[in-house]
N, CA, C and O atoms as CSV, one atom per row, in Angstrom:
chain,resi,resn,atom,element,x,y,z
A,1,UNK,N,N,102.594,136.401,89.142
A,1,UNK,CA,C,102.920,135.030,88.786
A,1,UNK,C,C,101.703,134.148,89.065
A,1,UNK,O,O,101.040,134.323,90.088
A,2,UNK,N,N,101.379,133.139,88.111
A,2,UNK,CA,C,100.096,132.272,88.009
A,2,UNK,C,C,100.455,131.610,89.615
A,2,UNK,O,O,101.202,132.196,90.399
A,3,UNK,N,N,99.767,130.276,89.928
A,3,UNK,CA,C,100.227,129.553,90.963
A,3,UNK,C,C,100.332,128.569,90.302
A,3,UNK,O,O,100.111,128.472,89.095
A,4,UNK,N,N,100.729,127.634,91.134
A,4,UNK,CA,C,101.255,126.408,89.978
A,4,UNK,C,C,100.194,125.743,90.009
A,4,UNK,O,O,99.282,125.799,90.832
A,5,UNK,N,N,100.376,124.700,88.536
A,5,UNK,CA,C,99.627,123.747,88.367
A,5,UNK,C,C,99.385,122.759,89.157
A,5,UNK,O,O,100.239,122.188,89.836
A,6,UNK,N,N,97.787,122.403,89.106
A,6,UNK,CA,C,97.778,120.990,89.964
A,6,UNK,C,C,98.323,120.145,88.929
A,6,UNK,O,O,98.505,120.270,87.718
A,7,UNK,N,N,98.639,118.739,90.275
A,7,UNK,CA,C,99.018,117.731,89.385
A,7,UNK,C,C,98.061,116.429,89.160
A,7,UNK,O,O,97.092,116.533,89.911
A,8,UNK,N,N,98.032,115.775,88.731
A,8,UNK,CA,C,97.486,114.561,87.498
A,8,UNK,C,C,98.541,113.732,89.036
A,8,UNK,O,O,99.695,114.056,89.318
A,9,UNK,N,N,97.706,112.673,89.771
A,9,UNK,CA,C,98.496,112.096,90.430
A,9,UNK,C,C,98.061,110.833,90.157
A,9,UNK,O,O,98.915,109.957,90.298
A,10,UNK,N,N,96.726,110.410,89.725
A,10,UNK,CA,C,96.896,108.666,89.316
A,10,UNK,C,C,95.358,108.624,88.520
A,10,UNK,O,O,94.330,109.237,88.808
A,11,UNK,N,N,95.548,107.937,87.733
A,11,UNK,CA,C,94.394,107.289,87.262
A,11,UNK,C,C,93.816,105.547,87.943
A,11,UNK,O,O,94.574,104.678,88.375
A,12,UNK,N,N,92.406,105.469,87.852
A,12,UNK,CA,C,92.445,103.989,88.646
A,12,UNK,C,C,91.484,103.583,87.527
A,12,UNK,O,O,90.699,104.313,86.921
A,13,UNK,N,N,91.667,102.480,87.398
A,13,UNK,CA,C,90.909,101.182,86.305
A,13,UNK,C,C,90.229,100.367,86.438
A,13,UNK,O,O,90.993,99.426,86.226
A,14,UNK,N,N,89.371,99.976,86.627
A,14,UNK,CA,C,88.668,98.405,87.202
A,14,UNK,C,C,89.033,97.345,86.181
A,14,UNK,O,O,88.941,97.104,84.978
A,15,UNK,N,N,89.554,96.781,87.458
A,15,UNK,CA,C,90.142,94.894,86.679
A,15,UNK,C,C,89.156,94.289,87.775
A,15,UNK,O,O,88.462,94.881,88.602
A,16,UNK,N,N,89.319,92.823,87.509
A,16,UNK,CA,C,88.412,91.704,88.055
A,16,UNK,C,C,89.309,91.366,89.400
A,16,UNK,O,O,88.764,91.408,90.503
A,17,UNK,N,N,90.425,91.097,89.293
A,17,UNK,CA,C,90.883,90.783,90.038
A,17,UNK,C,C,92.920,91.178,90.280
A,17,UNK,O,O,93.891,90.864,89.591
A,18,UNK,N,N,92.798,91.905,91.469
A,18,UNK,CA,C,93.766,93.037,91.727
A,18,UNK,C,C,95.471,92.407,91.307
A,18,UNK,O,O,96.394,92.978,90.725
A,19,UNK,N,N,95.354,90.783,91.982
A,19,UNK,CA,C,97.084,90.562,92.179
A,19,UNK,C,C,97.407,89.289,90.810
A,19,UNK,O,O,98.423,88.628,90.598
A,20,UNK,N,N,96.123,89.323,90.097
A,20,UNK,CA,C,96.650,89.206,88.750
A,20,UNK,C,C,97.169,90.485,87.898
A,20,UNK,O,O,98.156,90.609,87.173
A,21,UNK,N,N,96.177,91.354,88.242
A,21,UNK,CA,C,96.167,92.815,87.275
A,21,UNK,C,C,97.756,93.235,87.502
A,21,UNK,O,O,98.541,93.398,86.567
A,22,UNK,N,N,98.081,93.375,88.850
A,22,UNK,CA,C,99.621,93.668,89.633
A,22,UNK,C,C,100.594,93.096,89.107
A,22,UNK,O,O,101.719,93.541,88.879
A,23,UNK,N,N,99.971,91.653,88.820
A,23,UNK,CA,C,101.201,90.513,88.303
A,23,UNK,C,C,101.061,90.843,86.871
A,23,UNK,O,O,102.276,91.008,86.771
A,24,UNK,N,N,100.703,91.046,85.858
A,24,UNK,CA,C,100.584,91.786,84.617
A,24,UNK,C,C,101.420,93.055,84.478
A,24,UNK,O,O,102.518,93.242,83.953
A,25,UNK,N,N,100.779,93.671,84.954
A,25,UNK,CA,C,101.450,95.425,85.158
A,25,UNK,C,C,102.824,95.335,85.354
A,25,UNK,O,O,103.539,95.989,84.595
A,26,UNK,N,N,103.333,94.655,86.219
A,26,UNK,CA,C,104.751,94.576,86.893
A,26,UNK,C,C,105.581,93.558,86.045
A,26,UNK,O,O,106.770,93.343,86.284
A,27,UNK,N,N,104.946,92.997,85.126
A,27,UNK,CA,C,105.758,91.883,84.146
A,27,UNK,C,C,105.845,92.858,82.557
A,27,UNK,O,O,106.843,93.012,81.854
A,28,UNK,N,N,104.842,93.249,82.396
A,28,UNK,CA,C,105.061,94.206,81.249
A,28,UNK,C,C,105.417,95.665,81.238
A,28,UNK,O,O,105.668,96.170,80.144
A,29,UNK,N,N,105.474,96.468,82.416
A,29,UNK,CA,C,106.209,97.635,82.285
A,29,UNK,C,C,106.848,97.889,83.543
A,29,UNK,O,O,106.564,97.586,84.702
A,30,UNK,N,N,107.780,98.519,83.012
A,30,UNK,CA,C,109.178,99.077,84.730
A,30,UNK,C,C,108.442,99.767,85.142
A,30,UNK,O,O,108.443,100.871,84.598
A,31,UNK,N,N,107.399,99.553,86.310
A,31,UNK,CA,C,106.900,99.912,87.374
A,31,UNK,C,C,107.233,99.289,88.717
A,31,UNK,O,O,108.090,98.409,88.642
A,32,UNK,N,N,106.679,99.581,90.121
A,32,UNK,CA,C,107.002,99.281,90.987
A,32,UNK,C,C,105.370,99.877,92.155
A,32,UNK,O,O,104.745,100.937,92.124
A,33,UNK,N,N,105.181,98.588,93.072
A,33,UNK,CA,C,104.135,98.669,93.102
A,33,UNK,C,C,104.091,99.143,95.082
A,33,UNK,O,O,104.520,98.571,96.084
A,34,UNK,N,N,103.368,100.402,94.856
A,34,UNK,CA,C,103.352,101.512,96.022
A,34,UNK,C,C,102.705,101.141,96.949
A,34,UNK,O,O,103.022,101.479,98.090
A,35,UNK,N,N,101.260,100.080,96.616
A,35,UNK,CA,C,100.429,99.892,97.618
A,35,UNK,C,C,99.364,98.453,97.491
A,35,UNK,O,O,98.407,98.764,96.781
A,36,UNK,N,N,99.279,97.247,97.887
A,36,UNK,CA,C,98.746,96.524,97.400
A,36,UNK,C,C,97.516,95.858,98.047
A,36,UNK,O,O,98.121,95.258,98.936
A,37,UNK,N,N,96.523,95.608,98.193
A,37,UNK,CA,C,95.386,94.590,98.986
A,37,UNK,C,C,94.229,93.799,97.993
A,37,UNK,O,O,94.271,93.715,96.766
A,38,UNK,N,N,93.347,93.334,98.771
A,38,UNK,CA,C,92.485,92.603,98.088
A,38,UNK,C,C,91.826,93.158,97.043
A,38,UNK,O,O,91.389,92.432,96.150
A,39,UNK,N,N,91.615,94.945,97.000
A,39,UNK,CA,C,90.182,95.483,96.246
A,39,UNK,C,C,90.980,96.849,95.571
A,39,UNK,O,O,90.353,97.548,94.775
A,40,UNK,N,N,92.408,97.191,95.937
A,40,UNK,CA,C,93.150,98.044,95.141
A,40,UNK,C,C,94.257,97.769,95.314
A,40,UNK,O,O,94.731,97.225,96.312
A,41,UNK,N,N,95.066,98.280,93.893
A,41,UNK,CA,C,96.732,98.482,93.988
A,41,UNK,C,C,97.170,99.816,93.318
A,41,UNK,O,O,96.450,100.143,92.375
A,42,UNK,N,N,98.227,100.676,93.615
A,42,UNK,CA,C,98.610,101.359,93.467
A,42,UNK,C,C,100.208,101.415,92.760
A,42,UNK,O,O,101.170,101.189,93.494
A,43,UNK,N,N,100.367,101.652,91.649
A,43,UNK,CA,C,101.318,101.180,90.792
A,43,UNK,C,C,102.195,102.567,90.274
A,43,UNK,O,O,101.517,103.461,89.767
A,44,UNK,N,N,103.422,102.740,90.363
A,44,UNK,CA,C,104.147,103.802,90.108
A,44,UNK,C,C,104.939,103.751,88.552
A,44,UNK,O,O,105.713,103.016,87.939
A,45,UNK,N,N,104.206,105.032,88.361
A,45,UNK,CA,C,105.120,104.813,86.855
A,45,UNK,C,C,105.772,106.124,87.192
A,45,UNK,O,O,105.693,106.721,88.266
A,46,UNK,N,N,106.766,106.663,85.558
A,46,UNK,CA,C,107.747,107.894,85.712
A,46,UNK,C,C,106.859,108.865,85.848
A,46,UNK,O,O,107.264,109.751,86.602
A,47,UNK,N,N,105.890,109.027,85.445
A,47,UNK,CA,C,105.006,110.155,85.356
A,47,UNK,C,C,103.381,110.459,86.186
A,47,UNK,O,O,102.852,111.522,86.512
A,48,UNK,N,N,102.935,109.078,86.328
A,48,UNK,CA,C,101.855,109.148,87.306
A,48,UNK,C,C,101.445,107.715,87.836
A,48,UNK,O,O,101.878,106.761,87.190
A,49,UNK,N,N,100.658,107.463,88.940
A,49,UNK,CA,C,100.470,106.380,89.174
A,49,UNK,C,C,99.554,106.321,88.888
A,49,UNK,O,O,98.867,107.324,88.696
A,50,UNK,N,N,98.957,104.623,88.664
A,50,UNK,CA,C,98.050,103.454,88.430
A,50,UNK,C,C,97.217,102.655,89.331
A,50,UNK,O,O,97.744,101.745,89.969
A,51,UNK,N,N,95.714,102.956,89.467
A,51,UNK,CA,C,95.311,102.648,90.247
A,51,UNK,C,C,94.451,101.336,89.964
A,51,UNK,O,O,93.497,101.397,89.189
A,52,UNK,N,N,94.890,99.853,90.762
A,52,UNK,CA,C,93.700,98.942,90.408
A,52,UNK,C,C,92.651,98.741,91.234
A,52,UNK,O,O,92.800,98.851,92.451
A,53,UNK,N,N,91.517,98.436,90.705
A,53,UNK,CA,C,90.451,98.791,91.361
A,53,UNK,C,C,89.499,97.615,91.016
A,53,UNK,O,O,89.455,96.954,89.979
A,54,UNK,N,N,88.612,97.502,92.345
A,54,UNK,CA,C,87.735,96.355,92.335
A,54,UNK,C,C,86.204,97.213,91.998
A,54,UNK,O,O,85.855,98.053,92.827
A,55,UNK,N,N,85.461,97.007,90.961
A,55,UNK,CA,C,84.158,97.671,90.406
A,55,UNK,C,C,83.165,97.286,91.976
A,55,UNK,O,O,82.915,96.137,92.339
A,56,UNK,N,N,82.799,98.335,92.591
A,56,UNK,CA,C,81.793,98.144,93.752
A,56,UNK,C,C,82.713,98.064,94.640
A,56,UNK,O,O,82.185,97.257,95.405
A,57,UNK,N,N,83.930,98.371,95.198
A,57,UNK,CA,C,84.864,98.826,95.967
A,57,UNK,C,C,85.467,100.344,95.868
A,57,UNK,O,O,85.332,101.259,96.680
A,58,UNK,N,N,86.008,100.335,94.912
A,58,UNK,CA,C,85.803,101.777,94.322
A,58,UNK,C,C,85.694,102.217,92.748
A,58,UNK,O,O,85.685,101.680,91.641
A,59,UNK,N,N,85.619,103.465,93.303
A,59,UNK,CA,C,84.922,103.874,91.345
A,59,UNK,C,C,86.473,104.141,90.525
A,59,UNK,O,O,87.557,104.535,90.956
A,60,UNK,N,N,85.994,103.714,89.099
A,60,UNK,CA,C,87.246,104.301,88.161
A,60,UNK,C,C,86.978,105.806,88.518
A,60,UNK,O,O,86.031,106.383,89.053
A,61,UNK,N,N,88.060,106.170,88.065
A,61,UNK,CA,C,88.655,107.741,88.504
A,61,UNK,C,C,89.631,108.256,87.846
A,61,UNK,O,O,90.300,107.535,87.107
A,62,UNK,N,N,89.879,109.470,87.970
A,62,UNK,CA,C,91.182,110.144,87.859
A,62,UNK,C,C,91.107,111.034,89.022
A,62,UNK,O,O,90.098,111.551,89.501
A,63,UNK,N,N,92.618,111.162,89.494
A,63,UNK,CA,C,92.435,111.811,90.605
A,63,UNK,C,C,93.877,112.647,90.910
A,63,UNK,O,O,95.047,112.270,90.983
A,64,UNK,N,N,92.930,114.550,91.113
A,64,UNK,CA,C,94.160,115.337,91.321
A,64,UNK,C,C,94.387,116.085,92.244
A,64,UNK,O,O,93.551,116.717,92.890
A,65,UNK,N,N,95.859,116.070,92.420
A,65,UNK,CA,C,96.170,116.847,93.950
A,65,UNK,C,C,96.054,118.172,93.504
A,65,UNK,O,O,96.446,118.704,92.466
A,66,UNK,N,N,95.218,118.773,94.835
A,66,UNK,CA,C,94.802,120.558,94.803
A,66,UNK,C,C,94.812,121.058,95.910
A,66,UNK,O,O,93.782,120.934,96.573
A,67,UNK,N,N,96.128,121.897,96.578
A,67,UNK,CA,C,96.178,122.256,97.440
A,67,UNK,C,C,94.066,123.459,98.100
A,67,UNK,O,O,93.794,124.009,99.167
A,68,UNK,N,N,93.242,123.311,96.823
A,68,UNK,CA,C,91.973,123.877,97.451
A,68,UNK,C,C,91.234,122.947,97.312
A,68,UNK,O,O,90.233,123.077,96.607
A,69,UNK,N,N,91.587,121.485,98.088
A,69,UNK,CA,C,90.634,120.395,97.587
A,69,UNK,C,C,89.757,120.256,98.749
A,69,UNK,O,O,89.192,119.176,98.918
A,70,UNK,N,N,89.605,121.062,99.436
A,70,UNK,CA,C,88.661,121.625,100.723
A,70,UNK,C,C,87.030,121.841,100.055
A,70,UNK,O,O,85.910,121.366,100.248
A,71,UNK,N,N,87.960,123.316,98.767
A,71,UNK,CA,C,86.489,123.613,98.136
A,71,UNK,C,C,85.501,122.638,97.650
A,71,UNK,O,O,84.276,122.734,97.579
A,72,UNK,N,N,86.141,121.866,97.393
A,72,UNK,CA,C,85.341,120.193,96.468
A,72,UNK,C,C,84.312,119.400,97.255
A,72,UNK,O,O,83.444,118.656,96.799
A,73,UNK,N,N,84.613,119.746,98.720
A,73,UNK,CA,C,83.901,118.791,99.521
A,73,UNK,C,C,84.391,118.701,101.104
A,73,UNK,O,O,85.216,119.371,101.725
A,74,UNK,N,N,83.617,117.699,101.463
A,74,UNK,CA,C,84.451,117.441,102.540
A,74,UNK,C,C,85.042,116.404,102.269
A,74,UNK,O,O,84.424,115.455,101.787
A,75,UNK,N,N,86.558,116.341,102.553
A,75,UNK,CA,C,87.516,115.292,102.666
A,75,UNK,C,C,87.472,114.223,103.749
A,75,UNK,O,O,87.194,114.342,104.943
A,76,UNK,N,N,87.786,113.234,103.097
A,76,UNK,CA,C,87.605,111.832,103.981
A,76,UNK,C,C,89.620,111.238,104.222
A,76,UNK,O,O,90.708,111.462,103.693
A,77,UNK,N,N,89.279,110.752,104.890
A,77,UNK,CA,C,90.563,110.212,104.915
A,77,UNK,C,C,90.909,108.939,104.644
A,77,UNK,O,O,90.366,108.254,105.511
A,78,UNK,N,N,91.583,108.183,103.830
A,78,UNK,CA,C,91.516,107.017,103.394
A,78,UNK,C,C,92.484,105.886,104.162
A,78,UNK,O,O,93.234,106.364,105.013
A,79,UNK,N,N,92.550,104.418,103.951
A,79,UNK,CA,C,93.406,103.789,104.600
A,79,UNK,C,C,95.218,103.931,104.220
A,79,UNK,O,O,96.067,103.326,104.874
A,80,UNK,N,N,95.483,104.683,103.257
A,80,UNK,CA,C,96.888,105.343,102.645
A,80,UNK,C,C,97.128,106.173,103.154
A,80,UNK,O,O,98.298,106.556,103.189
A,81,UNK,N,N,96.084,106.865,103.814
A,81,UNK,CA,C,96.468,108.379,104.677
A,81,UNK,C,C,96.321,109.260,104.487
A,81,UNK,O,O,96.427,110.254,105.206
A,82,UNK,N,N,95.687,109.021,102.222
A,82,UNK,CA,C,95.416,110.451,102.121
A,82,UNK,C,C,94.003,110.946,102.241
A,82,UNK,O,O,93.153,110.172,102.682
A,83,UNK,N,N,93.625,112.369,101.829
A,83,UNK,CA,C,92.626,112.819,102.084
A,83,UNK,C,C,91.986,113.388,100.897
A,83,UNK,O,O,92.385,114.341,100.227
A,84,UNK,N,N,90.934,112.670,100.730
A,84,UNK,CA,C,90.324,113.450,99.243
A,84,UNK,C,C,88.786,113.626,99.241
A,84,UNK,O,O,88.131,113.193,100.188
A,85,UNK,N,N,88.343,114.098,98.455
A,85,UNK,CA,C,86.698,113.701,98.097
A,85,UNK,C,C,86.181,113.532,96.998
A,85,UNK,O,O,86.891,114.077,96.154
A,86,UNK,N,N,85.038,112.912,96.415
A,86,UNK,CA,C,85.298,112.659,95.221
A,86,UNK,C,C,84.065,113.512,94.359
A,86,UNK,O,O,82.992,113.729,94.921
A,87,UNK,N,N,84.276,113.902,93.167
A,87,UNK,CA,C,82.998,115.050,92.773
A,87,UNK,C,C,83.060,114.193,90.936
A,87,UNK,O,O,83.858,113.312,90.618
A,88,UNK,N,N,81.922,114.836,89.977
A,88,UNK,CA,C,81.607,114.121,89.398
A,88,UNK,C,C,82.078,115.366,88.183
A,88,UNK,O,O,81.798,116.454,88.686
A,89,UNK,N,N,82.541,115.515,87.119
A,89,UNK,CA,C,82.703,116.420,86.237
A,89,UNK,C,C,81.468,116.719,85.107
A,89,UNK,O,O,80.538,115.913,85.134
A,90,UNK,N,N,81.408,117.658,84.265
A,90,UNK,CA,C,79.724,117.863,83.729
A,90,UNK,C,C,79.751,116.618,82.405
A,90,UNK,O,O,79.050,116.673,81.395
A,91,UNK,N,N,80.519,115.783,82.662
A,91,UNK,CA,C,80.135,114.907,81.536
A,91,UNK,C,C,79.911,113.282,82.310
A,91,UNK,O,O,79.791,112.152,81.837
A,92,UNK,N,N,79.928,113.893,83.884
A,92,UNK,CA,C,79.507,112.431,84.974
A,92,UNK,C,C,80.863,111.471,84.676
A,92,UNK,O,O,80.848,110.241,84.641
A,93,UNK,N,N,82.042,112.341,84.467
A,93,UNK,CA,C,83.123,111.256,84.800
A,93,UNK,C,C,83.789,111.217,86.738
A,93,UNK,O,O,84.195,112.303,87.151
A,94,UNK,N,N,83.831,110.296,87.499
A,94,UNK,CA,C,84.186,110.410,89.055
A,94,UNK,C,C,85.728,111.101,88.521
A,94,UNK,O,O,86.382,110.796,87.524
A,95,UNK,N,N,86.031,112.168,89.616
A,95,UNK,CA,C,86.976,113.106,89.842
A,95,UNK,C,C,87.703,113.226,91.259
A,95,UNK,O,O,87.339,114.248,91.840
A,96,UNK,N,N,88.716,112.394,92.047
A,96,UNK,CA,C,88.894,112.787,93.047
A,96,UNK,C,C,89.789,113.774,92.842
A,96,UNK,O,O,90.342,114.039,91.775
A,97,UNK,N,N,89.948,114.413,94.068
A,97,UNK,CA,C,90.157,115.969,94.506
A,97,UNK,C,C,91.366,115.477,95.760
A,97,UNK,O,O,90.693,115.471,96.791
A,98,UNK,N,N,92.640,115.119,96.092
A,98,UNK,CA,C,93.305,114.600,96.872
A,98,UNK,C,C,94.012,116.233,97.331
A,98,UNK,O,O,94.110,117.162,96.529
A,99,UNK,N,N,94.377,116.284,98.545
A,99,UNK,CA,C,94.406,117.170,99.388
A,99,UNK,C,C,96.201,116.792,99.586
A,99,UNK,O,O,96.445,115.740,100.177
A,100,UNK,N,N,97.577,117.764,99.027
A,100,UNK,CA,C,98.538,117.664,99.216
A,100,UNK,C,C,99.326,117.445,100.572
A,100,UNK,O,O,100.488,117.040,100.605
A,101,UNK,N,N,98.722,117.693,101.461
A,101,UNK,CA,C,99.501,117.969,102.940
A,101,UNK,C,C,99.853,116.093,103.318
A,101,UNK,O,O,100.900,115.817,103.904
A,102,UNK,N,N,98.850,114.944,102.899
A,102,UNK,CA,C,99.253,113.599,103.201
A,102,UNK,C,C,99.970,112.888,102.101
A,102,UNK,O,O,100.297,111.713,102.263
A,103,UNK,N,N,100.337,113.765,100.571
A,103,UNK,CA,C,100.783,112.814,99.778
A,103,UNK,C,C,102.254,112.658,99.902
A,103,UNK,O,O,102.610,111.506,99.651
A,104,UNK,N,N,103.175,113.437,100.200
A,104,UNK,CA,C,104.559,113.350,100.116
A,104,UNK,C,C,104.769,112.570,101.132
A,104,UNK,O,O,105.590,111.764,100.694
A,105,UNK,N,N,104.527,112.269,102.320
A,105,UNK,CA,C,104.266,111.686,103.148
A,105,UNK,C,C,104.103,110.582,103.080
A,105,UNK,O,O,104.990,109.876,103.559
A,106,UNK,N,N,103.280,110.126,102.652
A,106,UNK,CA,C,102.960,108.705,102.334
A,106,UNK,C,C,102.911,107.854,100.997
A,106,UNK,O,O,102.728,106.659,100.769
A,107,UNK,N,N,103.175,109.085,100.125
A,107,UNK,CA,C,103.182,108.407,98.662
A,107,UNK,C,C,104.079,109.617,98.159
A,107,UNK,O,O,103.748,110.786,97.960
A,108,UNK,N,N,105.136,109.086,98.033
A,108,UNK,CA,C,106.315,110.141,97.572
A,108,UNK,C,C,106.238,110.697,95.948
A,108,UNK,O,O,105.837,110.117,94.939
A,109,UNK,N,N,106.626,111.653,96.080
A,109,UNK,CA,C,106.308,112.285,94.720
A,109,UNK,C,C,107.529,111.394,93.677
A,109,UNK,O,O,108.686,111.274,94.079
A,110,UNK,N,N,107.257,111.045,92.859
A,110,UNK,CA,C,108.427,110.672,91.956
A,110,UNK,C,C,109.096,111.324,91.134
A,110,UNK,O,O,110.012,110.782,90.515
């Protein structure tokens, strides 16, 4: 038997400014919002979350949970709790690598 697939756990976007972007997001689609501050928000949809992001705070991304996200790097631990690192794919798109053991935990699977 294969092992299972990783999952696709959020994409993040750069907007200008986070708790307009939040106030947008949350007026135009049934979402609900997981995590909020000055320079990111974290936005839950049915299928993956939404990451807002301040350009020079952090990088746009996509970012997936891999129980071998060890191999990727060394993992940092973030102020959410989780643990990832971030690597660059061969076409230089940013790729985080989030490490499963802090996400159910702190960001519930939906």
């Amino acid at each position: 038997m294969p092992p299972p697939l990783d999952r696709l756990d959020h994409v993040a976007i750069p907007v200008e400014d986070v708790a307009s972007a939040v106030a947008w997001y949350t007026a135009a689609f049934h979402c609900r919002v997981k995590y909020q501050d000055a320079t990111w928000a974290l936005l839950g949809f049915g299928n993956v979350d939404l990451a807002l992001v301040i350009p020079g705070q952090h990088p746009a991304h996509i970012g997936f949970v891999s129980p071998d996200a060890e191999k990727f790097g060394e993992l940092k631990t973030h102020r959410d709790g989780t643990r990832s690192c971030y690597v660059r794919d061969p076409s230089g798109n940013s790729v985080e690598i989030l490490a499963p053991s802090a996400i159910g935990a702190l960001r519930p699977l939906d």
